[in-house]
Each structure stands twice: as structure tokens, then as C-alpha cells.
C-alpha positions as CSV (number, residue, x, y, z in Angstrom):
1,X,90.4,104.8,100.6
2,X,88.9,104.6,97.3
3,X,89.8,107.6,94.6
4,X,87.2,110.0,94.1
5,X,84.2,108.8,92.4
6,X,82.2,111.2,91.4
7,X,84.1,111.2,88.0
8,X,82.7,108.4,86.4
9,X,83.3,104.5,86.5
10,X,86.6,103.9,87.5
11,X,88.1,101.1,86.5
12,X,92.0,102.7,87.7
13,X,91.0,102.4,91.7
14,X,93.4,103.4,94.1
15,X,93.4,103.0,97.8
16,X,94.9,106.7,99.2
17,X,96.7,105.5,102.9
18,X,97.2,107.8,105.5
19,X,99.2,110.8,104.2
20,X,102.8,111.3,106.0
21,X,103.5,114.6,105.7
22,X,107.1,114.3,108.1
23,X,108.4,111.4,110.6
24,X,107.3,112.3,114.0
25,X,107.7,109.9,116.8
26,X,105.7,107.0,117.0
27,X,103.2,107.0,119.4
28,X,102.3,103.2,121.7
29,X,99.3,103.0,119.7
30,X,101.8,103.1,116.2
31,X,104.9,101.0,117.2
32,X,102.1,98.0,118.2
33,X,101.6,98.0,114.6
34,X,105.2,96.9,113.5
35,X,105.3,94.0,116.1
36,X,102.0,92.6,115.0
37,X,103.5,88.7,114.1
38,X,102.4,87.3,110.9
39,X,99.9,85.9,109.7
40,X,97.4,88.1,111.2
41,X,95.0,86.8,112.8
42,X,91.0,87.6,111.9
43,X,90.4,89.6,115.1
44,X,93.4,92.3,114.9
45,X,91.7,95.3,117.1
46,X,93.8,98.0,118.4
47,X,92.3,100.4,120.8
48,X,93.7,103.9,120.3
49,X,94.9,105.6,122.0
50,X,95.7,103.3,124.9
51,X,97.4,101.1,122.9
52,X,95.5,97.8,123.8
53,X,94.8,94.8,121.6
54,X,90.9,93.9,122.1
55,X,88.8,91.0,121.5
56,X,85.8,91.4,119.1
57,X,83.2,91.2,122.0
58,X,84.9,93.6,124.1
59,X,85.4,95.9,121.0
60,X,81.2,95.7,120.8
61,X,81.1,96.6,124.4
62,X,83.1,99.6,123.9
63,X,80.5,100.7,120.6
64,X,77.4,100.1,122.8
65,X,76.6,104.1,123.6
66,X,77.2,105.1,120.0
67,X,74.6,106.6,118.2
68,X,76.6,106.6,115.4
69,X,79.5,104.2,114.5
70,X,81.6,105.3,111.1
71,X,83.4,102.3,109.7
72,X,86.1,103.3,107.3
73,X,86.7,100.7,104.5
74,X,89.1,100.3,101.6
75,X,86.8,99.2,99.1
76,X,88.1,96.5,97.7
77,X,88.7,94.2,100.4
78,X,86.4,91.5,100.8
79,X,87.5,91.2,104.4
80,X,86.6,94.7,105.1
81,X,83.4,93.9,103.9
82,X,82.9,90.9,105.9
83,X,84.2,92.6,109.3
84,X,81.2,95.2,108.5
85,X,79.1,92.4,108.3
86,X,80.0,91.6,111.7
87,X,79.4,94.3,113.2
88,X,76.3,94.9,111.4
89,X,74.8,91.6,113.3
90,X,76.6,92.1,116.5
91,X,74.7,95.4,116.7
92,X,71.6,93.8,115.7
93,X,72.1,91.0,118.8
94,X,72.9,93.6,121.0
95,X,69.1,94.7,120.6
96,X,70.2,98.2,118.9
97,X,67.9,99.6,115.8
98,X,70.5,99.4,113.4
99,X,70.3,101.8,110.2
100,X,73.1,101.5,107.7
101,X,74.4,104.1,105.7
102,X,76.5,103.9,102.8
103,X,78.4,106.0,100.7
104,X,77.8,103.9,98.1
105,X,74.6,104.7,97.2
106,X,73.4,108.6,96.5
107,X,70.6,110.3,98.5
108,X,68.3,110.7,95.6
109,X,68.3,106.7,95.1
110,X,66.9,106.8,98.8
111,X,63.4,105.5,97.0
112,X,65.0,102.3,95.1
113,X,67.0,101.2,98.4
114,X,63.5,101.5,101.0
115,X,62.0,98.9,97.6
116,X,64.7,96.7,97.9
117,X,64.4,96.3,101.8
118,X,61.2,96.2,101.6
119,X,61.3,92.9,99.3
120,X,59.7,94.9,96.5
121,X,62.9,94.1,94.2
122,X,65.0,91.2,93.0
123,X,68.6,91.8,93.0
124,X,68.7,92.3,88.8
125,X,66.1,94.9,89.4
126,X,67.9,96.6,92.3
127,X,70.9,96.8,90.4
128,X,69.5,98.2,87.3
129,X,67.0,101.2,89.2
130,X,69.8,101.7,91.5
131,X,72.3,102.1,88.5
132,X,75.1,100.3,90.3
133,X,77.4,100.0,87.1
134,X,77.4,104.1,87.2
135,X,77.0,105.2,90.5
136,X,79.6,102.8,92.6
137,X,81.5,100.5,90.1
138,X,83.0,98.3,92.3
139,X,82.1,94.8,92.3
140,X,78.5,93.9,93.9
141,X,79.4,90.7,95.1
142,X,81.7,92.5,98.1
143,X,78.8,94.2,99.1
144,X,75.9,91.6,98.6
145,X,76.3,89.8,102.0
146,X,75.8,93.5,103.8
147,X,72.9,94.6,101.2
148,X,71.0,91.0,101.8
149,X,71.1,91.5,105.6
150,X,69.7,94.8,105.3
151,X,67.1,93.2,103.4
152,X,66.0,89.8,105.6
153,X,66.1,91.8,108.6
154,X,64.2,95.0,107.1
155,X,66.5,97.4,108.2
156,X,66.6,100.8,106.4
157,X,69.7,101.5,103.7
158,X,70.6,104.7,103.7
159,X,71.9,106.8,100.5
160,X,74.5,109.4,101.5
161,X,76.2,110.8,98.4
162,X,75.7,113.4,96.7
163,X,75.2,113.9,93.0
164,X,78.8,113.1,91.6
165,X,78.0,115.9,88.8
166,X,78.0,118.3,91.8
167,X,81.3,117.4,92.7
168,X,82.9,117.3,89.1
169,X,81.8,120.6,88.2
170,X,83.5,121.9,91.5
171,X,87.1,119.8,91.1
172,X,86.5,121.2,87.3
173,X,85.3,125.2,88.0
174,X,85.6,125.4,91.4
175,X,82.9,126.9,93.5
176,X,83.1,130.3,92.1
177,X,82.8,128.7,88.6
178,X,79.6,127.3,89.3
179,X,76.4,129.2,88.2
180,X,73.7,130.5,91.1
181,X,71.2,127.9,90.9
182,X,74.0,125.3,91.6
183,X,75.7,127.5,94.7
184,X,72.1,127.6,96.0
185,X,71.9,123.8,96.1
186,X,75.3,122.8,97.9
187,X,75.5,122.1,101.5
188,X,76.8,124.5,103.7
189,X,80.5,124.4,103.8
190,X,83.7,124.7,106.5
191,X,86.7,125.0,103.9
192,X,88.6,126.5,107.3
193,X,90.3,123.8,108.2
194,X,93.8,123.4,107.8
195,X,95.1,120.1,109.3
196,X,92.4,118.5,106.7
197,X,93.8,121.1,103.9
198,X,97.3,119.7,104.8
199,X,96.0,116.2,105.0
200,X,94.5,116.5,101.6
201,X,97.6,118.3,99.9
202,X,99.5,115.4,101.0
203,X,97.1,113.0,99.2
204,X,96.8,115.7,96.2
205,X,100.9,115.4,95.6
206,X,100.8,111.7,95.5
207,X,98.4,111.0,93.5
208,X,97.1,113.4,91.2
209,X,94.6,111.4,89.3
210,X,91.6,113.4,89.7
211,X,89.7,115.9,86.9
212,X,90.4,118.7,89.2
213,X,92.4,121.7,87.6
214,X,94.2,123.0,90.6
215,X,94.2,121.8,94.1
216,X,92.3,124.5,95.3
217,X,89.3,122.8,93.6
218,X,90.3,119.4,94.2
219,X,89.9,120.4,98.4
220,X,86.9,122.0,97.7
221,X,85.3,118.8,95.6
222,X,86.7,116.7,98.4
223,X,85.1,118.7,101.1
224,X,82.0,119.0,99.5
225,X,81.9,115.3,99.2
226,X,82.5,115.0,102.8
227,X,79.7,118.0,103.6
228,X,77.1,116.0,101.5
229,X,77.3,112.9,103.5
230,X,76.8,114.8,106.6
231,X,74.3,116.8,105.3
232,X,72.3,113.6,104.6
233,X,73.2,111.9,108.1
234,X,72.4,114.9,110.2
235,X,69.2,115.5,108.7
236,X,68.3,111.8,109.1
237,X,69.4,111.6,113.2
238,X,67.1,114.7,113.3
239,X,64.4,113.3,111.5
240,X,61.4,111.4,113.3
241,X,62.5,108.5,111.4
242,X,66.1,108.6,113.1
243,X,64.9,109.3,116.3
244,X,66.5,106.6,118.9
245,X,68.3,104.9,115.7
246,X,72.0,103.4,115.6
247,X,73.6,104.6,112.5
248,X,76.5,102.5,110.8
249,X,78.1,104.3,108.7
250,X,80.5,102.5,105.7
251,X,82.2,104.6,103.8
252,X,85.9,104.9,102.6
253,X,88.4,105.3,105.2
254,X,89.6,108.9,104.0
255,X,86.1,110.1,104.9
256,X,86.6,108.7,108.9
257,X,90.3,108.8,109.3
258,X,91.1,111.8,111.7
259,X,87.5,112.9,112.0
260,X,88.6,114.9,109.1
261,X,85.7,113.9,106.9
262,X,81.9,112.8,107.5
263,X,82.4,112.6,111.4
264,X,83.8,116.5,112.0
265,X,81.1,118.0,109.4
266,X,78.0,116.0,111.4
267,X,79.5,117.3,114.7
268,X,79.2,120.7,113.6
269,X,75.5,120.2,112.8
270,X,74.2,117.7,115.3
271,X,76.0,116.6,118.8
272,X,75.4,112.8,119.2
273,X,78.2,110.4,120.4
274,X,80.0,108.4,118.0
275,X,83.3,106.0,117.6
276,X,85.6,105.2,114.6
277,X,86.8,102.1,113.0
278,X,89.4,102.4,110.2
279,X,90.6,98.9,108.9
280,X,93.4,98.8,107.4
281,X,95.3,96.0,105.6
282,X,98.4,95.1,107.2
283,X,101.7,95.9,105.6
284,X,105.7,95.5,106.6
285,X,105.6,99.9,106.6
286,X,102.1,100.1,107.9
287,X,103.1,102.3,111.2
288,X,104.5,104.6,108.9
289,X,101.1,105.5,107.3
290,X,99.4,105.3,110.3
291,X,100.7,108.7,111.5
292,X,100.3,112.4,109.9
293,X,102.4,115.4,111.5
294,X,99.8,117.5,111.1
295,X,97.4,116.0,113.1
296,X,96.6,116.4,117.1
297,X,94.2,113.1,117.4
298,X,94.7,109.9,116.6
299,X,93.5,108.7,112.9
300,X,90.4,106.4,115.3
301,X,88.9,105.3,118.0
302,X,89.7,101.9,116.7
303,X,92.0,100.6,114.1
304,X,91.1,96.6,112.7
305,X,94.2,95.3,110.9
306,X,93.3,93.1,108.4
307,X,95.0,90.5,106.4
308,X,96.8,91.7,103.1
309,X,94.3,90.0,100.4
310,X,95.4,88.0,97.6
311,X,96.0,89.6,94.0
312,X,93.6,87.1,92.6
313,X,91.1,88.8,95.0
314,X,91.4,92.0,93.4
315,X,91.0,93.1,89.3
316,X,93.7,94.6,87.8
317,X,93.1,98.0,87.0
318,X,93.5,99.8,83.3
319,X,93.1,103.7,83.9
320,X,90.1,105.2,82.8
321,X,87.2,106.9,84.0
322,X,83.8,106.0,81.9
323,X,80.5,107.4,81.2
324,X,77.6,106.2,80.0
325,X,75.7,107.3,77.2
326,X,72.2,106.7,75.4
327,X,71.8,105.5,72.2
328,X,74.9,103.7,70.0
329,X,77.4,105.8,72.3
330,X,77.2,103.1,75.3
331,X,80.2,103.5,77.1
332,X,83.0,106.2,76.2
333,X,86.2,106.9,78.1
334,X,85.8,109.9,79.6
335,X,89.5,110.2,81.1
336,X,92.6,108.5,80.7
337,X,94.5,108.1,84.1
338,X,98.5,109.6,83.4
339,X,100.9,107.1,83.0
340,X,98.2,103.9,83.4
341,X,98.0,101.0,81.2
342,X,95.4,102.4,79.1
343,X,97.5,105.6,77.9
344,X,101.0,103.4,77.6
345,X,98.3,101.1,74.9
346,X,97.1,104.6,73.2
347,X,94.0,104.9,74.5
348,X,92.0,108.0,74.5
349,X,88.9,110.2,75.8
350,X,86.6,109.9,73.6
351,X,86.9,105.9,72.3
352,X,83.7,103.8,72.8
353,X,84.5,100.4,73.9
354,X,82.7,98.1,71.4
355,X,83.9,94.5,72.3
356,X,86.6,92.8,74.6
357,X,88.9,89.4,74.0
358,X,86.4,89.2,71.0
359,X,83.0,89.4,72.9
360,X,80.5,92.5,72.8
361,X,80.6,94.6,75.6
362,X,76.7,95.2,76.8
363,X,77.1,97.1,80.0
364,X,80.7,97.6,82.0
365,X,80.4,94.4,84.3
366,X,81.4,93.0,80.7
367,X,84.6,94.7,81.2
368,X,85.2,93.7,84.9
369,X,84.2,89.9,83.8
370,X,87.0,90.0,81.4
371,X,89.5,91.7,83.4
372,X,88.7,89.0,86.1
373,X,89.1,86.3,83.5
374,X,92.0,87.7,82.3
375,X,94.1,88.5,85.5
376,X,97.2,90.3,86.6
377,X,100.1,90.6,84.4
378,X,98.2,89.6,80.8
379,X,97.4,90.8,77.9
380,X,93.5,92.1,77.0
381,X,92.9,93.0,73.6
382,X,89.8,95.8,73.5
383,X,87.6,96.0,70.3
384,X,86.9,100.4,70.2
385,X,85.1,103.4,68.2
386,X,87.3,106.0,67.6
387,X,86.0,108.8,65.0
388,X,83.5,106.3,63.2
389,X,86.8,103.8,62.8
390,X,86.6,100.6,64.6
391,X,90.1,99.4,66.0
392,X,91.6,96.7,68.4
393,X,94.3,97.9,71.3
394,X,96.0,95.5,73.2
395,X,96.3,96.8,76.7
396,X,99.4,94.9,79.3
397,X,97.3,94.5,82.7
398,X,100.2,95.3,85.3
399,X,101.7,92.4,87.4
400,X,100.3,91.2,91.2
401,X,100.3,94.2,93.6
């Protein structure tokens, strides 16, 4: 599960697993995990919670009465990406109306996304209107294969964040901090429940990377992200133009895992049936984040094991959360992540990044080309704006995960 972005453009990503609050006893579903042989294989499908490994056309059998189906998805896995793919077209064979839903892309963008599957957009312009650098971050090319099928096949993309403001005010102020006009625009919201509040605690104690102030306004911000995505679904599935429509929904695994997220807060608004996919990439302790003591369900209806990707498959990370700013500003650190790269090399909020190895850094894609270049373990020497004085800090990437 990716780390919260509503705060910016984060170039310090973190996948949050399943928080282990206590060992409890494994259940069938759980101890599968540790005997799965290596190398894993492509079609890795547990069915929870009987237990049973399932092929990938008997998995698609099992989705057919789903009017929704939430795949949960560490972002920067290019396999996850590809699995969603598949499913994507083995819906589509299956004769279904296929809609897909992304947490990627926020509601308000809803116009940019119907241009681009309507052919109305290159891919430069797409990515520019739909402000891809600022609202999502992650590399395009992991979700390009998923966007272009969307496209040839005109199905409907559809935006289901929020504003991120929304949620950084809240981990900032908390709701009671927040003036009337903004209460008045926030969906409504269950902050009741307590296996999620435990759930998120244990996340919040591990890795307390976040803007929030207190963890009372981190559950809040978190909930609130989940309650804007359902807000947008459920108003779609009741909507004319949802009517009779399957909806794949791709979004981080922390918002499906234990129906804690997106799939609990559309339930409470709208009954339709639905089925959960978490993938996970396999690890030698993976049974031991698969299980949290404070939860009666299982984390899915299915979990895909995938294989552990390669560090040259993934960009090192430095530790900062960016915004972008008109005018000579360009792009400012907003945050430096505790303990990251980027404080150890004495980076601060407030520097503008001016150049990097040398060459002029346009738009952040400049940054992820060089830390691509540059790989895991080097040196990358940053050209900044501190206080109207130029400077160069050498930041040490950290070594292969």
C-alpha cells in the first residue's frame, strides 16, 4: 500500500503491509503462504478462506456476479499492474461492461479522463490536463498498458479521490480545525470503527511519515480518504450511467484489505455484491503480515502472490514530499521524511530544486529520470535554492531493497 498522497509528490514511497498487531494462530488460508515453493509462479491465487490454490480462469468464474471487484495493488509493482490488466480483459471477454476506477486520478479530473477515452487527447496532453506529476507521482509507464486499454476499447476511467488539500488540512487540523464551508463539503463519515482504528494505529506506529500532528488526525485523514472514494463509487453505481455496469476498482491494497477501507464505506451506502483481490508480493515472512489480531474476516476474498520484483525495477527513494509552484518557485520541498536520505544530506522544507547530476530540472519526471539513471546505492548530486543562495548537496541513494 502506497503512503498517503495527499501530501504532495512523494518521492520517499512506502508500501505499508498488513499490520500485526499480536501472533495469533495461523489460519489454512495463512500457513499455504509459507509453503508456496520458489520461484513463484505467474498464476499464484489463493482462495480465502477455503484455503485452495485456483487457476486464473476459475478465479474469473468465481468474479462473474460481481458488480464490483476491488483490486488492491502496491503501486510500484509492474506485475501488479499487469495482473490488473488481465483481469481488466478477462472481464471484458466475459461480455461484462467494464468501468475502471482508479484511485489515481481525482473526481474533479473526471472531464480530462472521459477526453482521453474518448480519443480527444494524446498521451503528452493527457498527462499535462490531468496533472500526473502532482496528483499521483508514480511512474506513468506502470500504468500506461491499463490507461491505453481503457482508451482502444472506450471504456469509461473513473476518478475517485478526493482533493488531497482536503485531506492535508484534516491530518494537519483535524476535523474540528477546519472552517464551516470545508465541514460542509466532506463526505459523510463512520469514524466508529475500532478494528480499522486498531488497524491503522498499527500502521501509524510503524511508520510515522505523514504531516499529521497526532494520530487522531492521521485516522481521520485516512478515513476520509477512504469515505471520498466511496462517496464517488456509490454515487456512480446509483447513477444512470452506472446502471448494469461492472466496476474495477484499483486502488492501494490498504484501502481493500479487511474491507476496512473503500469496500466497508460503499456497503453502508449502496448494497451491491462485490469480491476482493489483494496482491501481494511474496516474501520468506509473508504469512506473518497476512494476519491482524484484531480482525474477524479474512484480509480478501482472494489473495494473488506475486513475484518479489527486482531492485532495478524500482527507483530509489530520497525522502521528500514536493509541491509545485508558479512562477521561478517550480518545485520546493515541502517536507523532509525523518531519518531519509534527504535529511542525513541536509536537506530542508523550503529548498527549490534547480538542477540534478548537472542538468536543469523542468518538471519532477526530471528527478525520477535521474534517480532511474542513477540507481540504488549511488551518489546524486542536487543543484538547490535555499534563501536566494544556490548550492549543490550530494544525497547517498540507499542500497537494493
Amino acid at each position: 500500500m502506497k503512503r498517503f498522497p495527499w501530501i504532495g509528490l512523494l518521492l520517499f514511497i512506502s508500501c505499508i503491509g498488513f499490520g500485526c498487531a499480536r501472533k495469533i494462530p495461523l489460519p489454512l488460508w495463512a500457513s499455504q503462504i509459507s509453503m508456496i515453493p520458489e520461484p513463484i509462479g505467474s498464476e499464484q491465487i489463493l482462495k480465502i478462506p477455503d484455503g485452495d490454490w485456483i487457476s486464473f480462469a476459475q478465479f474469473m468464474e468465481d468474479l462473474q456476479e460481481a458488480r464490483i471487484i476491488y483490486v488492491g495493488e502496491t503501486h510500484d509493482q509492474m506485475e501488479h499492474h499487469q495482473i490488473q490488466l488481465r483481469i481488466l480483459r478477462g472481464l471484458i471477454e466475459k461480455g461484462k461492461e467494464v468501468v475502471v476506477a482508479m484511485e489515481m486520478f481525482q473526481r474533479s479530473q473526471q472531464p480530462v479522463l472521459d477526453r482521453w477515452t474518448s480519443g480527444q487527447l494524446t498521451e503528452e496532453q493527457f498527462l499535462k490536463e490531468a496533472d500526473w506529476e502532482t496528483t499521483w507521482t508514480i511512474d506513468y509507464s506502470l500504468y500506461r498498458g491499463i490507461l491505453d486499454e481503457a482508451r482502444n476499447k472506450g471504456l469509461k476511467v473513473l476518478g475517485l479521490n478526493i482533493p488531497r488539500e482536503w485531506v492535508k488540512k484534516i491530518a494537519q487540523n483535524g476535523i474540528e480545525g477546519l472552517s464551516l464551508e470545508d465541514r460542509g463539503n466532506l463526505p459523510e463519515m463512520d469514524l466508529t470503527d475500532q478494528q480499522h482504528r486498531a488497524y491503522i494505529q498499527s500502521m501509524y506506529n510503524q511508520h510515522r511519515q505523514g504531516l499529521a500532528k497526532t494520530f487522531e488526525y492521521f485516522y481521520q485523514a485516512q478515513c476520509l480518504w477512504d469515505e471520498g472514494m466511496g462517496e464517488t463509487l456509490s454515487r456512480f453505481l446509483q447513477s444512470p450511467e452506472g446502471m448494469g455496469k461492472t466496476i474495477l476498482v484499483l486502488a492501494g491494497g490498504g484501502h481493500v484489505v479487511f474491507d476496512f477501507g473503500i469496500p466497508k464505506r460503499v456497503s453502508r451506502r449502496v448494497s451491491v455484491p462485490y469480491q476482493t483481490i489483494v496482491l501481494r508480493e511474496w516474501k520468506k515472512t509473508l504469512d506473518d503480515d497476512l494476519t491482524f489480531a484484531a480482525a474477524t474476516s479474512p484480509p480478501a476474498d482472494f489473495l494473488w502472490i506475486t513475484r518479489p520484483a527486482p531492485p532495478e525495477k524500482k527507483r530509489p527513494r530520497i525522502g521528500v514530499t514536493l509541491k509545485m509552484q508558479e512562477g521561478p518557485q517550480g518545485i520546493t520541498i515541502e517536507r523532509v521524511i525523518p531519518e531519509s536520505p534527504a535529511e542525513k544530506a541536509g536537506l530542508l522544507p523550503g529548498d527549490q530544486f534547480i538542477a540534478v547530476e548537472g542538468k536543469e530540472i523542468k518538471g519532477v519526471k526530471d528527478i525520477h529520470a535521474a534517480l532511474d539513471e542513477k540507481g540504488w546505492g549511488k551518489e546524486i548530486t542536487f543543484t538547490i535554492l535555499r534563501e536566494g543562495i544556490r548550492k549543490e548537496i550530494i544525497v547517498n541513494l540507499p542500497p537494493a531493497e
